[in-house]
C-alpha positions in Angstrom: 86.9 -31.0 71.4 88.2 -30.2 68.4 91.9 -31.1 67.2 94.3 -28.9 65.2 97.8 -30.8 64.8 100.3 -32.4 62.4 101.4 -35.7 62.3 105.0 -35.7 60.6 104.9 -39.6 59.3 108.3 -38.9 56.9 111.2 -36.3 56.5 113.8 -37.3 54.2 114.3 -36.1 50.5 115.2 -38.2 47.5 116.0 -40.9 49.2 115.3 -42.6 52.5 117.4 -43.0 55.5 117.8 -45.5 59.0 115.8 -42.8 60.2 113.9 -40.4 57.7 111.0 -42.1 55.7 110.0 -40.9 52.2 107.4 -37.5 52.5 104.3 -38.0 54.5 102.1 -35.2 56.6 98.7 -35.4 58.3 97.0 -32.5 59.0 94.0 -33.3 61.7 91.6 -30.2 61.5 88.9 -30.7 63.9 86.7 -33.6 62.1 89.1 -33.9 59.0 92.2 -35.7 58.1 94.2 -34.1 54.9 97.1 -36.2 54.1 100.1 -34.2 51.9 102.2 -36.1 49.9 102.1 -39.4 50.6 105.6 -40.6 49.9 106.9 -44.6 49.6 106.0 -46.1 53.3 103.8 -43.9 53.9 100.8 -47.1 54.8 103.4 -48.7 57.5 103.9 -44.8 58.9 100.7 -44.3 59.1 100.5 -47.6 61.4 103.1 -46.7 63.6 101.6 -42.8 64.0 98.1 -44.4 64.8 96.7 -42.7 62.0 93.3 -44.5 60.1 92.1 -44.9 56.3 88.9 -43.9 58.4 91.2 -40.5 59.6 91.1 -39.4 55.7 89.3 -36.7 53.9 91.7 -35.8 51.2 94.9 -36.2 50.0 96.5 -33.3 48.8 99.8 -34.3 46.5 102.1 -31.1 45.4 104.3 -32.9 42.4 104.9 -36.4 41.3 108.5 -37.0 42.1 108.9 -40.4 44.0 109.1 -39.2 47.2 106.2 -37.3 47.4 104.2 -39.3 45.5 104.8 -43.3 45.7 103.0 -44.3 48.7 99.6 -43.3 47.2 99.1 -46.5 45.7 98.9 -48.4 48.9 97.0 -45.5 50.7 94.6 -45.6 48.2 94.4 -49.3 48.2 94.0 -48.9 51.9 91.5 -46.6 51.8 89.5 -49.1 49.5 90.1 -52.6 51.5 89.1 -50.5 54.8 85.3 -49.7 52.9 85.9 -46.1 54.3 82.7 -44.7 54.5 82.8 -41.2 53.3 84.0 -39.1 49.9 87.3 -38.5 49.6 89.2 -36.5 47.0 92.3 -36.0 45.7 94.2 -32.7 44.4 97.0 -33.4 42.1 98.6 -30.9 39.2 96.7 -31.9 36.4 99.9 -31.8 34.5 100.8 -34.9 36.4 97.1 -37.0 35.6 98.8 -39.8 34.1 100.9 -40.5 36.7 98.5 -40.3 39.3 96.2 -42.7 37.3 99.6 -45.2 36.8 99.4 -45.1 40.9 96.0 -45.3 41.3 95.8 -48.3 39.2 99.2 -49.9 39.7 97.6 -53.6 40.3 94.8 -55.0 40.8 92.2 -54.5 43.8 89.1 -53.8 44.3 87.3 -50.7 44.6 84.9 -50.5 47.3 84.8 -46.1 48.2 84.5 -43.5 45.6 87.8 -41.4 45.2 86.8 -38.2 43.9 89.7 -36.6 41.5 90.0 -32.2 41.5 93.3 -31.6 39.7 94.6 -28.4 40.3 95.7 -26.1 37.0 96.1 -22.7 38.7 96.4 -20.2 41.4 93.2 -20.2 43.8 90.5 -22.2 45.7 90.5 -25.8 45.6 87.5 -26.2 48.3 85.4 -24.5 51.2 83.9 -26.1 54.2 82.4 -24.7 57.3 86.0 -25.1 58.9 88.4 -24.3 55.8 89.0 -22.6 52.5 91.8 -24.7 50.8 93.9 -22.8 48.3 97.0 -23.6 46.2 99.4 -21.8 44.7 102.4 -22.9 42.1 105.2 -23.1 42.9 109.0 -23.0 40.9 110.7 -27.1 40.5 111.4 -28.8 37.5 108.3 -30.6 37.3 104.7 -28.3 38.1 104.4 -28.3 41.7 101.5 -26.7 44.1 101.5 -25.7 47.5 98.7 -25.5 49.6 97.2 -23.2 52.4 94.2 -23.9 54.5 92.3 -20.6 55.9 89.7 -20.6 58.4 87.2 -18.0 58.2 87.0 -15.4 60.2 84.5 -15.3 63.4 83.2 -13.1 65.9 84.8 -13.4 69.7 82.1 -11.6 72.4 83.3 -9.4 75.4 81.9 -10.1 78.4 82.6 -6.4 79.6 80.8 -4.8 76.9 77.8 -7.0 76.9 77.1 -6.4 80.6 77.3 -2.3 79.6 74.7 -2.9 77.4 72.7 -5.1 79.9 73.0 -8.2 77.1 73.3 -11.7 79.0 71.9 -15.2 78.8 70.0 -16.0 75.6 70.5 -12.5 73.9 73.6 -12.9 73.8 72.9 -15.9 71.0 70.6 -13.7 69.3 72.9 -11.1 68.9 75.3 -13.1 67.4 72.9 -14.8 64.9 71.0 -11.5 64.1 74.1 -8.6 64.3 72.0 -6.4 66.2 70.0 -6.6 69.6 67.8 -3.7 69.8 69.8 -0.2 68.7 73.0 -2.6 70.2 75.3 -4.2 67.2 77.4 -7.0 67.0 80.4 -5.1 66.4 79.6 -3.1 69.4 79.7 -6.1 71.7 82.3 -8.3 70.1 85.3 -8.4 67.7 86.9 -10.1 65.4 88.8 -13.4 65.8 90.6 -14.5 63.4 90.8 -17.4 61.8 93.8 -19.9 61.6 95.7 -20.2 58.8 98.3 -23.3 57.7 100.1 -23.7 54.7 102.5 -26.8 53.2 105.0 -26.0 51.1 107.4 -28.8 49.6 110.2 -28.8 46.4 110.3 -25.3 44.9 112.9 -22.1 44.4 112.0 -19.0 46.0 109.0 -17.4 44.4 105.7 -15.4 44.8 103.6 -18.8 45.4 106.0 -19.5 48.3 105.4 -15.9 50.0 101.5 -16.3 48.9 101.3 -19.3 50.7 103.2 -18.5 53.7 101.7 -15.2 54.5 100.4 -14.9 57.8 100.2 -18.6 58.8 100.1 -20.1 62.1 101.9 -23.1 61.0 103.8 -22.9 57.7 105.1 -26.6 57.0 108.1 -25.7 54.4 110.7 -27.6 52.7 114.6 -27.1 54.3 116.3 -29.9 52.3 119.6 -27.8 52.3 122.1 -26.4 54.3 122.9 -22.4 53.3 126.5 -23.3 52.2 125.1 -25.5 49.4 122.5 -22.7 48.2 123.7 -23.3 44.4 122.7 -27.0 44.5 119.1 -25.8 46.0 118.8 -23.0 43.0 119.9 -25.8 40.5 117.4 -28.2 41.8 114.6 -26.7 42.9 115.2 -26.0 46.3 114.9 -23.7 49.8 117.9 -23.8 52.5 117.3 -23.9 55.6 118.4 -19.9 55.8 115.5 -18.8 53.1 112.8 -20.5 54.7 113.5 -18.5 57.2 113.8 -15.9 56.3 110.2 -16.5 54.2 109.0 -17.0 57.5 110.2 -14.0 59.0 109.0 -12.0 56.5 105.3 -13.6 56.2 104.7 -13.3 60.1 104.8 -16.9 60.5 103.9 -18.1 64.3 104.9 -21.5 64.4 107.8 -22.4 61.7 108.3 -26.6 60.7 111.2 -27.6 58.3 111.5 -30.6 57.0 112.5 -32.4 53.7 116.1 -32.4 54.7 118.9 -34.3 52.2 120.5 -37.3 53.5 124.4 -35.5 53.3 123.5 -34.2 56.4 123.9 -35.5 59.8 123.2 -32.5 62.3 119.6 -31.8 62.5 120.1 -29.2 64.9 122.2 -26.9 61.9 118.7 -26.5 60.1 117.5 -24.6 63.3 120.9 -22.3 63.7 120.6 -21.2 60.2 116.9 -20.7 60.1 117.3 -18.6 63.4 120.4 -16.9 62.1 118.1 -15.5 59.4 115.7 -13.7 61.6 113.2 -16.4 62.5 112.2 -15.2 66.2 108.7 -17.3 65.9 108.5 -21.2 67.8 110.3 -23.3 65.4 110.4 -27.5 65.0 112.8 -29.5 62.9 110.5 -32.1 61.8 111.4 -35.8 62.7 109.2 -39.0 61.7 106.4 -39.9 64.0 106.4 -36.1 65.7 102.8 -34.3 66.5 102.9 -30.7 66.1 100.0 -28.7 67.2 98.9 -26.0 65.7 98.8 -22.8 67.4 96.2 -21.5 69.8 94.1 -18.5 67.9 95.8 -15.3 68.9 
C-alpha cells in the first residue's frame, strides 16, 4: 500500500532549542523519500524518526542559511557510506552552487553513489514521475530562496452505477479505462475525474506571489510560522510569515490540511501559533509541527 506522510525531524529557526532541532522534513510519497532542508542534526533525527539513506530520492534545499542547509553534509556523507543504491538528486538555487559544493565536500570521504545536481534558476518544473510533477517557485528573503510543490496528475475514478447501466463489468471495465471508449460507451461517460494530490513546502520568505503559487489548492501546505502576529515588523524586516498570514495564505488558497512550523525560540506557547492562525480564518485541519511528528497527508477528496 502506498504511503503519503510527513516526518517533521526539526522545527526551530535560527537557532536550536532543548526541544526544536535545526530544519528537517521528509516527505514519503508512495515509493519515494524527498527530504527538504536538511538543517544541522538532521543525520541523528533521521535516526531517531526511523528514517534511512535507503528512504532517499532527493533532497530538495530552499536557501542556504544554516538552518536549512548545514546537515547536508552528513546526509550526503550518509548517503555515500550506506552505498545507497539508486540516483539521487539534489535541487538547490543555483545562486547558492558554491555553498552547496563547500557542504558537499566539507572533508574527506568517499564517494561510493552518484548524487545528481539540478539547481533551480526560475519559476517551473523541476521533475515528473509517474506519481509527481515537482515545481518551484521563488520566493521573497534576503538571500534567493525556492519553494516547492509536488502535484499528482490527475486520474480517472469509475462509478460502479454507471457501468452496470451500460452493462460494462469484469475485464471491460480495464479496457475501457486503457482505450476511453467501449463500444459507442466513453470513459467520461462511466467515470470521473479524481484529482490528484497536491503538497507544497514553503520555508523563510515575505508574503509574495510564489507563496500563493505554491499554496494554491494543496492538500498539505507545510509553511513557515516563525513569528507571532504582534512582532509582524521583525517578520517584514527579515524575511518572514507570522503565524496570522500563513493563515490566512491558507485560507485563501483552499488549503485542506495546514502545518506551521519554523517557529523562533522567544516563544514558549506553541499552542499561540494555532489561535492566531485560526483567528485569521483558517477553518481547514491544522498541526503545529513538533520534532519526530508524522503527518499524513490527506485522503483524495
Amino acid at each position: 500500500m502506498s504511503v503519503r506522510e510527513l516526518v517533521v525531524l526539526g522545527t526551530a529557526s535560527q537557532v536550536p532549542t532543548r526541544h526544536r532541532n535545526h530544519n528537517g522534513y521528509l516527505l514519503r510519497w508512495d515509493g519515494e523519500g524527498i527530504l527538504f532542508d536538511p538543517g544541522e542534526g538532521t543525520q541523528r533525527q533521521m535516526l531517531r524518526a526511523g528514517v534511512a539513506a535507503h528512504d532517499l530520492h532527493r533532497i530538495c534545499v530552499t536557501h542556504f542559511h544554516g538552518d536549512h542547509s548545514l546537515g547536508l553534509a552528513g546526509v550526503i556523507q550518509r548517503i555515500n557510506l550506506d552505498r545507497v543504491p539508486h540516483e539521487i538528486t539534489a535541487h538547490f538555487p543555483r545562486s547558492g552552487q558554491r555553498f552547496y559544493d563547500r557542504l558537499r565536500y566539507s572533508t574527506a570521504y568517499r564517494e561510493t553513489v552518484p548524487l545528481t545536481e539540478a539547481p533551480v534558476d526560475s519559476d517551473g518544473v523541476l521533475a515528473s514521475t509517474k506519481s509527481y510533477v515537482l515545481e518551484a517557485h521563488k520566493l521573497s528573503h534576503p538571500v534567493e530562496s525556492y519553494g516547492y510543490r509536488l502535484v499528482e496528475p490527475d486520474g480517472r475514478r469509475m462509478l460502479p452505477e454507471r457501468l452496470a447501466t451500460h452493462g460494462i463489468r469484469g475485464a471491460d471495465v480495464g479496457r475501457i479505462q486503457r482505450e476511453g471508449a467501449l463500444g459507442d460507451v466513453s470513459l467520461d461517460e462511466v467515470s470521473e475525474v479524481r484529482r490528484g494530490q497536491r503538497f507544497a513546502f514553503v520555508m523563510d520568505t515575505r508574503l509574495c506571489d510564489g507563496v500563493y503559487a505554491l499554496a494554491e489548492g494543496c492538500d498539505m501546505l507545510v509553511i513557515e510560522s516563525t513569528f507571532l502576529d504582534g512582532d509582524i515588523q521583525l517578520a517584514v524586516d527579515h524575511g518572514h510569515l507570522t503565524a496570522g498570514q500563513a493563515g490566512a495564505v491558507a485560507r485563501d488558497a483552499g488549503v485542506r490540511h495546514l502545518v506551521l512550523t519554523h517557529f523562533s525560540q522567544r516563544y514558549d506557547d506553541p499552542d499561540e501559533f494555532e489561535r492566531q492562525a485560526r483567528a485569521a480564518g483558517f477553518e481547514g485541519e491544522l498541526t503545529v509541527a513538533h520534532d519526530l511528528l508524522r503527518v499524513p497527508v490527506p485522503k483524495r477528496r
